[in-house]
N, C-alpha and C positions, 0 to 999 in steps of 0.2 A: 504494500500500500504506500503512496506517494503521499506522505503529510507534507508535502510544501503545496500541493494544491490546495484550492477553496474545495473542500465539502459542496454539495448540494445542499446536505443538513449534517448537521451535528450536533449531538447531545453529551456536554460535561456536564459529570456531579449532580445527576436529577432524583430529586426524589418528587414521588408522583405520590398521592391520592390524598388527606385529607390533614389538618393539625394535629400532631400526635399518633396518628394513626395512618406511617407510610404505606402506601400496598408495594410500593417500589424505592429500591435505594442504590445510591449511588451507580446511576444507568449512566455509561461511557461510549456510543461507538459511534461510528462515522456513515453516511450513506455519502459513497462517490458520482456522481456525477453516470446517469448512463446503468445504473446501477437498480437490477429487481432483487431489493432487500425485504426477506422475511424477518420479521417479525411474529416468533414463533415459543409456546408453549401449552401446557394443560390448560383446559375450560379454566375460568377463574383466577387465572396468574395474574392480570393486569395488564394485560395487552388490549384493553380496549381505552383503560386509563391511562394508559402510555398515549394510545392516538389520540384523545381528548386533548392533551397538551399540546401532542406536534399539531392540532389543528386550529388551534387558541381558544375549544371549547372549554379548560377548565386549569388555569393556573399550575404550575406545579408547587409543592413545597419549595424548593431549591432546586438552584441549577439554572444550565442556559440551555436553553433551545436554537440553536444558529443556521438561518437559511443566508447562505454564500455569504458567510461572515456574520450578516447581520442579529442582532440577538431578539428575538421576536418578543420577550414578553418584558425586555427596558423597554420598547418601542411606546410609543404611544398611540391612542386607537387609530389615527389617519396613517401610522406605519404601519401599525399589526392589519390593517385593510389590503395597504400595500403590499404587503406578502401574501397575504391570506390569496390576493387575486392569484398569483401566478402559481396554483396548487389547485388540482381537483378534487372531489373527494367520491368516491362510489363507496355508499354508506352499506350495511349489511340487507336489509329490506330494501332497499332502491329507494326510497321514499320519494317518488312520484306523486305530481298530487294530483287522486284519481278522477277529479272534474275537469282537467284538463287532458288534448290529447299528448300523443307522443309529439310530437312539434310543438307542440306549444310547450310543453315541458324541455325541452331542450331548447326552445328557442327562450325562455324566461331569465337565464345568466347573461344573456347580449342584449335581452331589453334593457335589462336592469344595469348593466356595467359598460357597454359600447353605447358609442353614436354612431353604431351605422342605419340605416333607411332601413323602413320594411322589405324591401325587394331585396338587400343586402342580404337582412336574416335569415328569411325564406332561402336565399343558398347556400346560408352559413348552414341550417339545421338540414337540408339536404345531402349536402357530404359529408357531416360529421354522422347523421344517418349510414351513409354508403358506409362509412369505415368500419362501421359496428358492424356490415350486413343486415341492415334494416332499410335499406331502401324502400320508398312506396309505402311506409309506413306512418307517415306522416299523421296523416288522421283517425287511427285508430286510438281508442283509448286503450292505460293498461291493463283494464281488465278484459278487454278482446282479444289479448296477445298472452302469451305462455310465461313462464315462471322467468325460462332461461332469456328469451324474448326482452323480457321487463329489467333485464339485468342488464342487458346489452343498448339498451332504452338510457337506463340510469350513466351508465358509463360514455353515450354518444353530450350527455348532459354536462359530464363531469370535465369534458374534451371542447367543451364550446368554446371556451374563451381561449385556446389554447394554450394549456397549462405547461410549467417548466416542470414539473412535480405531482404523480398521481399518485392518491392511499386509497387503498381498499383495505376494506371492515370482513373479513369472514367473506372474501365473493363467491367460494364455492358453495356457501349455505342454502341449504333446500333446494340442491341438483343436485339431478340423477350423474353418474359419472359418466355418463357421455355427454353432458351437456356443460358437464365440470370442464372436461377436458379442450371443452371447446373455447370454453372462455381461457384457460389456460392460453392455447396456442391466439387467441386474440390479443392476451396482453402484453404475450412476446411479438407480435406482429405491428402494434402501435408502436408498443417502444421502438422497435426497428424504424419503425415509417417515420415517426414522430420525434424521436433522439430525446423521450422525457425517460426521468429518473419515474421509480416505481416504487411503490412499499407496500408489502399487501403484510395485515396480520391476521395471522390462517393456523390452523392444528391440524392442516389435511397433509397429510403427508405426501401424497400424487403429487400434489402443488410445489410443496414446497419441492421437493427434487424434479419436477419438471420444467420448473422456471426461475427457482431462485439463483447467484449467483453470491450471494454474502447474505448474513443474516444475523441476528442473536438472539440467542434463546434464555425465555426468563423462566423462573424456579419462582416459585409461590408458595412452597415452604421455607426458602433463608430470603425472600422478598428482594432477590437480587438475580442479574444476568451473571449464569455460568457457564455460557459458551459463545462464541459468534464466529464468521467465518462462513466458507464455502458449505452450505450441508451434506454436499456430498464428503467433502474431505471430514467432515463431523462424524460423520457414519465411516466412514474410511480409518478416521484417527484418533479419536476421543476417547477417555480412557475413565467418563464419569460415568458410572451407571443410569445417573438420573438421563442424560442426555443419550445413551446408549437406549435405553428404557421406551424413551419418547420417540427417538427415530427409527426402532427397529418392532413397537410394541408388542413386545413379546419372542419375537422373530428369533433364534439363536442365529446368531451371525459367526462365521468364523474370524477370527481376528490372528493375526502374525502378531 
């Protein structure tokens, strides 16, 4: 890892969830640039509390949070907006708002944050449409379109404004794994196209060795991260049972 570049983000010395009562401690690691970092442990570890920070939903105890240097939460609110813009977010449910259609739901972050014309937006949500594989979909609401559909829906959303930095919450939740897998090979297909940084936090195992590339895994019994790096080389080299435990669940693995 090259620490003389800028991070996309980085996290010193974070403690995450409430006064007195950390769920997370002293969280350290870097996401580079170009980079689909998992963010990975058991149900209930605080990987949802950890994305509440990196997304300026909920303060941390302590620490920085730093997008390309910047420290997001010294910022003040016209900065923390400032940042906030250039990051998507594809939340775990899609949260779609079901009186709206699919275009109008994606076309609602370009109302809201660009000046450009109706007739602009209208082909802004048409290609970011196409990317996902939802072309012609425009006027459908999400409850006429499928589970996997309304995910891909939520993520042509999350790509509107064309973000430097995209998180996803649990995206494989409530798919079938074919429909897992699909959105897998999408995420790596945008990043490709798109040259954005990725952070998805997941416990899916498929996911995680299908697309990640660095990662760190948090322990929710010592309320701290004890591992990060390549997951494959984790499963290849890690010598913790907890982390052994998690990536192979149950699996006997032969190790050298």
């Amino acid at each position: 890892m090259d620490t003389t570049r800028t991070a996309a983000l980085e996290v010193t010395g974070l403690d995450i969830g409430y006064p007195g009562h950390p769920v997370m401690h002293a969280l350290d690691f870097r996401v580079e640039k170009g980079d689909i970092f998992i963010v990975m442990g058991v149900n209930g570890c605080g990987k949802s509390t950890l994305l509440k920070s990196l997304i300026g939903l909920r303060e941390p105890i302590k620490g920085k949070v730093m997008y390309d240097g910047k420290s997001f939460w010294d910022q003040d609110g016209a900065g923390q907006q400032a940042i906030m813009r250039r990051f998507g977010v594809l939340y775990q449910g899609g949260a779609l708002w079901s009186s709206l259609t699919v275009g109008e739901n994606v076309a609602l972050p370009l109302e809201m944050y660009s000046k450009l014309p109706n007739a602009k937006i209208r082909e802004a949500v048409a290609a970011k449409l196409s990317l996902v594989g939802l072309q012609g979909c425009e006027d459908q609401f999400p409850h006429e379109i499928s589970g996997g559909m309304r995910k891909r829906a939520s993520l042509a959303r999350a790509i509107a404004l064309d973000p430097d930095i995209i998180f996803f919450d649990e995206p494989s939740a409530g798919l079938d794994p074919i429909n897992a897998r699909k959105l897998d090979d999408l995420i790596l297909d945008l990043r490709k196209r798109l040259g954005v940084t990725v952070v998805v936090i997941t416990h899916e195992l498929a996911s995680i060795f299908a697309i990640g590339n660095n990662s760190v895994f948090l322990d929710g019994e010592s309320r701290s991260m004890i591992a990060g790096g390549d997951p494959k080389a984790l499963l290849a080299g890690s010598k913790d049972p907890r982390v052994i435990r998690f990536l192979t669940r149950g699996d006997q693995i032969a190790r050298g």
